[in-house]
N, C-alpha and C positions, 0 to 999 in steps of 0.2 A: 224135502230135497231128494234127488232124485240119484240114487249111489251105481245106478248101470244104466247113465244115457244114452250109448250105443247100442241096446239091447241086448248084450250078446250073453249066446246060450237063448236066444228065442226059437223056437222053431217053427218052421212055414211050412204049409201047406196050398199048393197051387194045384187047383184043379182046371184040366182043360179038355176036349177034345181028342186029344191025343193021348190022354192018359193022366198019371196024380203024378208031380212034384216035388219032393221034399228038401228041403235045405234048413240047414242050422248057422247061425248067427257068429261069427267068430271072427276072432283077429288075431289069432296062431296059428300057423301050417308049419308044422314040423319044426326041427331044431334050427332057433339063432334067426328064424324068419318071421313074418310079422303080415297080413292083410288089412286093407283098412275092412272096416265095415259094413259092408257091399254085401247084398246076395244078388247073383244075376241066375235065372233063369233061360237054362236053351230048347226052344225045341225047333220043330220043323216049320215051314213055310207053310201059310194058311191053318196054324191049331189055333182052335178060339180057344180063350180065355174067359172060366166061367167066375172061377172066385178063389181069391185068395184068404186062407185062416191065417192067423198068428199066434199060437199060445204063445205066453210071455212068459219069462223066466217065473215070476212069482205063481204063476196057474192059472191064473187073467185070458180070457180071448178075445181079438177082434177079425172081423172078417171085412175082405172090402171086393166090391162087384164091380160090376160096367170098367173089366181093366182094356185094356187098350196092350197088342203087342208092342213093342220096341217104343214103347216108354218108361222114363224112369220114374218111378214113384215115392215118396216119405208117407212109414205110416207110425202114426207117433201115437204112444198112449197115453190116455185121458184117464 
C-alpha cells in the first residue's frame, strides 16, 4: 500500500527549449496554508517541451516524452 499517494517531496525536472525546470511536489506554502498537489509549469509562448524526469521521493525515476504544452498530465508510479 502506498503511504505518499500524492507524491509529495518528488521532484521534477522539465526540460525544454527554453531552458531546465524544476519543481518540487508539495502541499504547504508557508504558515496555516495548504496547496493541493499540482505542479504547473510556466514558460514562454512557442518553448517546446523535450522531457520531463521525476525522482520520487524513495529515489525511483520516470521520465515521460512527446509532452504537449498547455496540457495537463497524471504521472503515476508503477
Amino acid at each position: 500500500r502506498d503511504r505518499n499517494p500524492r507524491a509529495l517531496g518528488a521532484h521534477l525536472t522539465l526540460y525544454t527549449s527554453n531552458g531546465t525546470y524544476q519543481r518540487e511536489v508539495r502541499a504547504v506554502n508557508g504558515y496555516a496554508s495548504g496547496d493541493p498537489a499540482l505542479v504547473h509549469f510556466g514558460f514562454p509562448t512557442g518553448t517546446k517541451v523535450t522531457r520531463l524526469d521525476v525522482r520520487w521521493p524513495d529515489g525511483a525515476t520516470s521520465s515521460v516524452s512527446d509532452l504537449d504544452p498547455g496540457t495537463r498530465i497524471t504521472v503515476t508510479r508503477r
